[in-house]
DOPA-809637 format. One line per 2 residues: number of its first residue (from 1); for each residue x, y, z of C-alpha. Coordinates in Angstrom, 1 decimal. Example, Ala and Ser with C-alpha at 12.3 -4.5 7.8 and 13.67 -1.06 7.14 Angstrom:
BEGIN
1) 12.3/-4.5/7.8 | 13.7/-1.1/7.1
This chain:
BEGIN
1) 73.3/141.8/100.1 | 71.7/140.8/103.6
3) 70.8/144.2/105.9 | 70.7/142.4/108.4
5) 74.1/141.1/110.6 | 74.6/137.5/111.0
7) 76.0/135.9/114.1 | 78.8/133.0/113.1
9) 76.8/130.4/114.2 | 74.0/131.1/111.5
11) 76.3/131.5/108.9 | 77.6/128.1/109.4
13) 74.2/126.8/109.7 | 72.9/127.9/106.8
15) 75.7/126.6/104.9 | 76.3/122.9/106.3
17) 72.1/123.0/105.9 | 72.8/123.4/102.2
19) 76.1/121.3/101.5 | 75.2/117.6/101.3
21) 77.7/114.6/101.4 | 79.0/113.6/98.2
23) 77.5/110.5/96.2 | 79.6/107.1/97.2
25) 81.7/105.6/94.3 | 83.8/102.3/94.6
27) 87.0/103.3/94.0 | 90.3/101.3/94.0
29) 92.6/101.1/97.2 | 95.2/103.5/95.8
31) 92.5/106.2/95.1 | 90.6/105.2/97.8
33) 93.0/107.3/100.3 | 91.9/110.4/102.4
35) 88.1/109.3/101.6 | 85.7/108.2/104.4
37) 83.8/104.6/103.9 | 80.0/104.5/103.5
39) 79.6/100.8/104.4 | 81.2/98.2/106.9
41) 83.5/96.1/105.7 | 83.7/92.7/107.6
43) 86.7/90.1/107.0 | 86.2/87.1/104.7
45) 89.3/85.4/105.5 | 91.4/84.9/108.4
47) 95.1/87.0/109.7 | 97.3/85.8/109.5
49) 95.5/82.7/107.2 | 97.8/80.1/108.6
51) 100.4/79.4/112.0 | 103.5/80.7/110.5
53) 106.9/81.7/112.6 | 107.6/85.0/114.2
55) 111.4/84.0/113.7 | 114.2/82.8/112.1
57) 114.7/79.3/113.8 | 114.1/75.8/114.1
59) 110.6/74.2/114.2 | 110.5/71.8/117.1
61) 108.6/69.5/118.9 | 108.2/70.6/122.7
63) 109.7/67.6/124.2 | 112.5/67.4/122.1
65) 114.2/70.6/123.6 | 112.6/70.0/127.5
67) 115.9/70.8/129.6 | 118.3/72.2/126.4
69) 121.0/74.4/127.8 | 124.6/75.1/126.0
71) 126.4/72.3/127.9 | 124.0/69.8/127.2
73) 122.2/71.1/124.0 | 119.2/68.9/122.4
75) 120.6/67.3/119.2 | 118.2/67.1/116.4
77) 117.6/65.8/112.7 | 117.0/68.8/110.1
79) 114.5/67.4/108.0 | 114.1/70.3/105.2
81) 113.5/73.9/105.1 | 110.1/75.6/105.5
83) 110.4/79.7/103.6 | 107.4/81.8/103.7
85) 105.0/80.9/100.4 | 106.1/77.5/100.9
87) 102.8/74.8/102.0 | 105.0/73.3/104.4
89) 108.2/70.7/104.1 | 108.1/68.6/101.3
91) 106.1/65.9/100.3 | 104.0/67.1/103.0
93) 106.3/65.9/105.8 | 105.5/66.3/109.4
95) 108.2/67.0/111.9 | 108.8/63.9/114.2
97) 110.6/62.8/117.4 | 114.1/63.5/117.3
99) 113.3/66.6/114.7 | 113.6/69.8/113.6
101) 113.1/72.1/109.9 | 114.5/75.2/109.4
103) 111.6/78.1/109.1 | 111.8/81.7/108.1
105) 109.9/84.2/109.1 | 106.6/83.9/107.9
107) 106.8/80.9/106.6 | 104.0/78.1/108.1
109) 104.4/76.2/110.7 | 104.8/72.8/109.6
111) 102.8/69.5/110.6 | 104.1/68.1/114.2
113) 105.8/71.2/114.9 | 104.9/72.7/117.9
115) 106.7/75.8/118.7 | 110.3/77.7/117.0
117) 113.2/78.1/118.4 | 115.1/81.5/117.5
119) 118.4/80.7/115.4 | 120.6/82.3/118.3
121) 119.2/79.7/120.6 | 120.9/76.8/118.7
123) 124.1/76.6/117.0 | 123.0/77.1/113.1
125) 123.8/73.7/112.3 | 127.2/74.6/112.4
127) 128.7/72.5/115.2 | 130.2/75.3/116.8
129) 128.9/77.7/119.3 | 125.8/79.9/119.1
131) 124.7/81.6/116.0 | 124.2/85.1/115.1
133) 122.2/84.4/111.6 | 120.4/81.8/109.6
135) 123.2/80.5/107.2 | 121.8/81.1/103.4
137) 120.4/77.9/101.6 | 121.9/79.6/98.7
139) 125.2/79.6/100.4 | 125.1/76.5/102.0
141) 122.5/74.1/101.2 | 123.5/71.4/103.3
143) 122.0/73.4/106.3 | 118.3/72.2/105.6
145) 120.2/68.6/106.5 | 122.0/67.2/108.9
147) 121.8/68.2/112.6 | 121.2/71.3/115.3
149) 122.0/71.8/118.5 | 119.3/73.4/120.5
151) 120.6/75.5/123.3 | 117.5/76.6/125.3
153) 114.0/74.5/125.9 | 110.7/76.3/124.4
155) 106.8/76.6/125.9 | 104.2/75.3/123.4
157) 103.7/77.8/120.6 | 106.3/80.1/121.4
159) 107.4/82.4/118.7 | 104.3/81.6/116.3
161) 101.8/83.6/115.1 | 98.7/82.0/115.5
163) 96.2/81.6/112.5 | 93.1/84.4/113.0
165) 95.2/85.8/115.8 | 95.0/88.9/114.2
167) 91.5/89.5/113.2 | 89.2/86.2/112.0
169) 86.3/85.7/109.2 | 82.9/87.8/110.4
171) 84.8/90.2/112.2 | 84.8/94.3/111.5
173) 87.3/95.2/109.5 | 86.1/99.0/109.2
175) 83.3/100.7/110.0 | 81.3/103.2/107.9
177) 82.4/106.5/108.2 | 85.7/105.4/108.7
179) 88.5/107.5/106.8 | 91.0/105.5/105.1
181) 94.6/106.3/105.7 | 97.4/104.3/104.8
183) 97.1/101.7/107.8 | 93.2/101.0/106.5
185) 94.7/100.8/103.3 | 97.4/98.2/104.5
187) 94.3/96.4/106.1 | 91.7/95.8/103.2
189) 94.6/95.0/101.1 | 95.8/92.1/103.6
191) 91.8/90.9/103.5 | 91.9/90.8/100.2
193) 89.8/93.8/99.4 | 90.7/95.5/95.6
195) 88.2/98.4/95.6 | 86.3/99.9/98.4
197) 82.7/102.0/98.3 | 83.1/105.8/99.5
199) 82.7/108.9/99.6 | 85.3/110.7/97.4
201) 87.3/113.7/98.4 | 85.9/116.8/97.6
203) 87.3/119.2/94.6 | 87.9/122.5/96.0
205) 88.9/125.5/93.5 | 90.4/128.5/95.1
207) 90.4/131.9/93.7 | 92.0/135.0/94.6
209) 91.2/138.1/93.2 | 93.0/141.6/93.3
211) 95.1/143.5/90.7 | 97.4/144.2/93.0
213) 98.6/140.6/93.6 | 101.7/139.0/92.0
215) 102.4/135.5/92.2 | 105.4/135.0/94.3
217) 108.8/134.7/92.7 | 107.9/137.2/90.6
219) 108.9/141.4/91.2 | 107.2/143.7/92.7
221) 106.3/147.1/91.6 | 104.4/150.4/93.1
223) 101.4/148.9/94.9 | 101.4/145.2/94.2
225) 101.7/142.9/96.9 | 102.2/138.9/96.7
227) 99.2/136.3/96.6 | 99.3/135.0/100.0
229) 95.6/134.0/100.0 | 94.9/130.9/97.5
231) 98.3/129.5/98.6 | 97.2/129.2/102.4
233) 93.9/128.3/101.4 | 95.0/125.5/99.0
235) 97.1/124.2/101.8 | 93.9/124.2/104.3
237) 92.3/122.3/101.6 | 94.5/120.0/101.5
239) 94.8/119.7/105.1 | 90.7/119.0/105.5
241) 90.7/116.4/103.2 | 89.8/117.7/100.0
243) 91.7/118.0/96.6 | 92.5/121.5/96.0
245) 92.9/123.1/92.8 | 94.7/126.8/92.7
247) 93.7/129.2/90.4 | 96.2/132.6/90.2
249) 95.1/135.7/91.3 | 91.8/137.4/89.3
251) 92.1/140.8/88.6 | 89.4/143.7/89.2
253) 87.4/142.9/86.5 | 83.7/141.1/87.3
255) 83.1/139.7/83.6 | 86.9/137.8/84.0
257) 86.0/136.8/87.7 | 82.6/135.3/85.9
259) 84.6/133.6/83.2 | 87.0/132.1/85.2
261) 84.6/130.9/87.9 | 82.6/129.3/85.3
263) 85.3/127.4/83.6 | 86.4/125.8/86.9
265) 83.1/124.5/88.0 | 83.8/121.5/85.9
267) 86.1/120.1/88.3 | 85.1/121.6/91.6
269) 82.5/120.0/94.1 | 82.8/123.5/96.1
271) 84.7/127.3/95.0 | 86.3/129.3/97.4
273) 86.7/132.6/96.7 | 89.3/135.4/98.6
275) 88.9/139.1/98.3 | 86.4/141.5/97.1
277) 83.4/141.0/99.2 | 83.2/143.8/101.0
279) 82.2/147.7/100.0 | 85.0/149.5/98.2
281) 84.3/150.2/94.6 | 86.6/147.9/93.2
283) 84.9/144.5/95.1 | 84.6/142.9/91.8
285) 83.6/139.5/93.4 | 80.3/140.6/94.5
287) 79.6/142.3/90.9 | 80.4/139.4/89.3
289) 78.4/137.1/91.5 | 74.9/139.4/92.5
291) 73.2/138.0/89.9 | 74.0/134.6/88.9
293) 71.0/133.2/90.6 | 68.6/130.7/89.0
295) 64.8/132.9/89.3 | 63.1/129.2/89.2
297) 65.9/127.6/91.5 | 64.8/129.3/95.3
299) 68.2/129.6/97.4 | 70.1/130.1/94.5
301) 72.7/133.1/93.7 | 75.1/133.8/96.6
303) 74.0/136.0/99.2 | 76.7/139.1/100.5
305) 76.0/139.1/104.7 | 77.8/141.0/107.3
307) 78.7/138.6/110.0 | 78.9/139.9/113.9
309) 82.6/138.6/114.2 | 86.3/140.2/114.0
311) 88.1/139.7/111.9 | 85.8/138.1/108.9
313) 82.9/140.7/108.8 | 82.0/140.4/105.4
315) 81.1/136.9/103.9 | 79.3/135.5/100.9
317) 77.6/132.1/100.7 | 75.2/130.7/97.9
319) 75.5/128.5/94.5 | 76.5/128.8/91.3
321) 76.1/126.9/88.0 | 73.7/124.4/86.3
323) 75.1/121.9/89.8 | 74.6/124.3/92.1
325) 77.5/124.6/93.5 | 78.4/126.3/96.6
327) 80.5/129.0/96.7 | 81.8/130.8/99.6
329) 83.2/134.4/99.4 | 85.8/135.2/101.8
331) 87.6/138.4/102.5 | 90.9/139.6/101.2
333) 92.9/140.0/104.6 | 95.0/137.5/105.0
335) 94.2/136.6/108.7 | 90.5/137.0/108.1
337) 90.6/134.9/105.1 | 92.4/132.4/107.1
339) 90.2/132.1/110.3 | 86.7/132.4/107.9
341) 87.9/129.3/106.1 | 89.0/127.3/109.3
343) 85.1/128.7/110.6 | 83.0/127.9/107.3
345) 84.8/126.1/104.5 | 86.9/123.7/106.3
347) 83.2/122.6/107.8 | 81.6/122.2/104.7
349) 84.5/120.3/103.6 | 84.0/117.7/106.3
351) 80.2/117.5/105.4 | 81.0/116.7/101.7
353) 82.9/113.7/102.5 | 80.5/113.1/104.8
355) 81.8/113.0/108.5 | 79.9/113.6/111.5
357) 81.9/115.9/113.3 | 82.9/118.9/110.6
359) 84.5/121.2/113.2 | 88.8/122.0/114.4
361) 88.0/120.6/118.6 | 87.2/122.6/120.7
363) 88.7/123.1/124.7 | 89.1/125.6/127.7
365) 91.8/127.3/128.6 | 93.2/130.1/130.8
367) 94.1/133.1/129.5 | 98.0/133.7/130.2
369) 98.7/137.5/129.1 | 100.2/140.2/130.6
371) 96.8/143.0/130.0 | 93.7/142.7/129.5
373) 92.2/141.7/125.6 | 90.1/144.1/124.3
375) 87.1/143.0/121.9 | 84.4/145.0/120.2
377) 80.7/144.6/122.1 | 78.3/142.5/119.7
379) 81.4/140.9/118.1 | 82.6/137.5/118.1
381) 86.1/137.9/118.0 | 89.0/135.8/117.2
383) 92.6/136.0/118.1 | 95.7/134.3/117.7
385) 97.4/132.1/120.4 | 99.6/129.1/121.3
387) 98.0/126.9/122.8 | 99.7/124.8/126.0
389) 98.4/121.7/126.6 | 100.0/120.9/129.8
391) 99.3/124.1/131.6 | 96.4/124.3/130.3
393) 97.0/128.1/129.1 | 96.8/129.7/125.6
395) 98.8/132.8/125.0 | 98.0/135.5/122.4
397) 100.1/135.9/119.6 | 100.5/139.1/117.7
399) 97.8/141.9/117.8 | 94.7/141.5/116.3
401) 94.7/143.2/112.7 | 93.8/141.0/110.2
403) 96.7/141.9/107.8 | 99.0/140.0/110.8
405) 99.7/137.2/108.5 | 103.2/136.5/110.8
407) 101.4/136.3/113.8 | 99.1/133.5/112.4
409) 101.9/131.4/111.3 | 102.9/131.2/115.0
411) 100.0/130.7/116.4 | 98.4/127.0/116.7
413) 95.1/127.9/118.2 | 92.4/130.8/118.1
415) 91.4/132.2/121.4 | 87.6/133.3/121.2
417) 86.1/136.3/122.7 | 82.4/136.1/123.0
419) 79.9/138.9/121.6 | 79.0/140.2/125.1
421) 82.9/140.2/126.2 | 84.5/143.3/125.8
423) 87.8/142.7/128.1 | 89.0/139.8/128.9
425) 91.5/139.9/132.3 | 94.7/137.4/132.4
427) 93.4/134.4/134.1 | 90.1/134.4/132.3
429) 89.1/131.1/131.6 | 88.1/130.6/127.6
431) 87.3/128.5/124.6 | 90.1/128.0/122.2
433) 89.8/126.4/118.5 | 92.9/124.2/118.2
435) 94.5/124.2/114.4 | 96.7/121.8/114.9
């Protein structure tokens, strides 16, 4: 275990120094989600590929419809039907003087058509008044015949979509280092992209130890307590990114902790462990872990530090197994669990999949309270708050024992108190992680 006390900022330095981006794979769309792109992707064919209608309507030619109003409606020839997947009318018939052809939405524009006319602007091809809806060919198939009356004139290309209006051949689709959600998704598939080359999500395994925990929905007895810890944790996993494995609570016994650790390291890219790191007898996790260091790998082994922050003094950071993967040792309190993975997994989360910027933003804020905050000299301390944009204020939630799991699930933002700051005053102006 280090003698000497880290500041935060080392800490997190030494560990993004050692976590490297995952290796890129070419994955499928539907896997593909969540995981950030390691090349540009540029567009090979045209959006929309063709001029197709914006409307259900009438495909016209501009003068046809020049001065159409309801009293003196243009009356024109419906040469045929144009639905979307269709080539155009048939037998490749363009739209003359005098004509018209029914068009769906997305359907193409057909030759000598040069703008749509919205089905409520004309009567249906009913006779009557004008319509609400395009009448069904199925219903009445003598509507792609016979004639229209056009109630309104059109500008040149009105209600169509125009070919490459969306994005054209050569363009960017996506850059590198672009994380693909469900609209990037939507977007390579339109372009015609099956697979994609990235960097996959990272497998994170947390593990809680403790006999005193129980797994919720289950009774308590004398002394037990419910596992709170790898069920946050798994949910900030999740929330950074990464697919999160849970593994139940680990009780006080190193050569179980060892075990178990070992046989999850086949599907983890990092392990996060809660509890145990600090100096009571029973801190099982750092008597497992002290020595499963490689003597011929140097670095290897996690190291046990105490960090000059509050809550989230005691920390462990190394490798483990024939990968060398990292492992970081958090503490058991439930709010310094929470606020040590927010400051050092969550980070080296981000760097696995290989973003640039790895770290919850950052802003100032005043300091809306009714007393001064209190903070230990030498520590880096973090409290709770809610966090108001507006005002630009962030207001402290709950005290600042790190067993205040209630106050943490109200809070939104983490208010940070400098070593050399021991009292801040109301109005003090301050940085402020954002969580959310």
């Amino acid at each position: 275990m280090s003698s000497t006390m880290w500041s935060v900022d080392e800490h997190l330095a030494d560990i993004l120094e050692a976590v490297r981006p995952l290796e890129p794979i070419e994955l499928q769309l539907h896997d593909a989600q969540g995981c950030v792109l390691v090349e540009d992707v540029m567009v090979e064919i045209a959006l929309p590929p063709f001029d197709n209608s914006s409307m259900d309507g009438y495909a016209v030619r501009v003068a046809d419809v020049e001065g159409a109003d309801e009293e003196f409606p243009a009356v024109l020839t419906v040469i045929g039907d144009v639905a979307a997947g269709d080539d155009g009318l048939p037998g490749d018939r363009a739209v003359g003087p005098g004509e018209a052809a029914r068009i769906m939405t997305g359907a193409p524009l057909p030759a000598g058509a040069e703008a749509v006319v919205p089905v409520e602007w004309t009567d249906g091809g009913t006779g009557g008044g004008p319509a609400d809806t395009m009448r069904s060919h199925r219903d009445a198939p003598e509507a792609a015949g016979g004639e229209v009356r056009v109630h309104r004139p059109v500008e040149a290309r009105a209600h169509v979509r125009a070919r490459g209006s969306d994005v054209k051949p050569g363009d960017l689709a996506l850059g590198a280092g672009s994380v693909v959600g469900p609209p990037q998704i939507g977007l390579l598939a339109a372009i015609g992209r099956s697979t994609v080359k990235v960097r996959p999500r990272p497998r994170v395994v947390v593990i809680s130890t403790g006999s005193e925990l129980v797994q919720p929905g289950e009774e308590l007895t004398g002394g037990q307590i419910y596992d709170s810890n790898s069920f946050a944790l798994t949910a900030a996993a999740k929330d950074a990114g990464a697919i999160a494995y849970r593994v139940g609570a680990v009780t006080d016994d190193a050569d179980t902790l060892r075990a178990t650790i070992e046989d999850q390291l086949i599907r983890a890219d990092i392990v996060v462990t809660t509890g145990g790191v600090s100096v009571g007898a029973y801190d099982v996790v750092k008597e497992a872990l002290a020595s499963v260091g490689d003597e011929d790998e140097p670095g290897s082994g996690i190291d046990f530090r105490k960090l000059a922050m509050q809550p989230g003094k005691p920390q462990g950071f190394g490798s483990i197994g024939p990968d060398h993967t990292p492992l970081l040792a958090l503490p058991g309190n439930p709010v310094s669990s929470y606020i040590s993975f927010e400051l050092f997994v969550r980070p080296a989360i981000r760097a696995l999949m290989g973003l640039p910027d790895v770290n919850r933003p950052a802003v100032r804020a005043v300091l809306k309270t009714d007393k001064a905050l209190s903070s230990p000299s030498g520590r880096r301390q973090f409290l709770r708050g809610t966090y108001d944009a507006e005002a630009g204020t962030v207001t402290p939630v709950g005290g600042s024992g790190s067993h205040l799991i209630a106050a943490l699930a109200q809070a939104d933002a983490l208010i940070v108190l400098p070593e050399d700051v021991t009292s801040a005053e109301p109005g003090t102006d301050t940085e402020v992680v954002l969580l959310r």
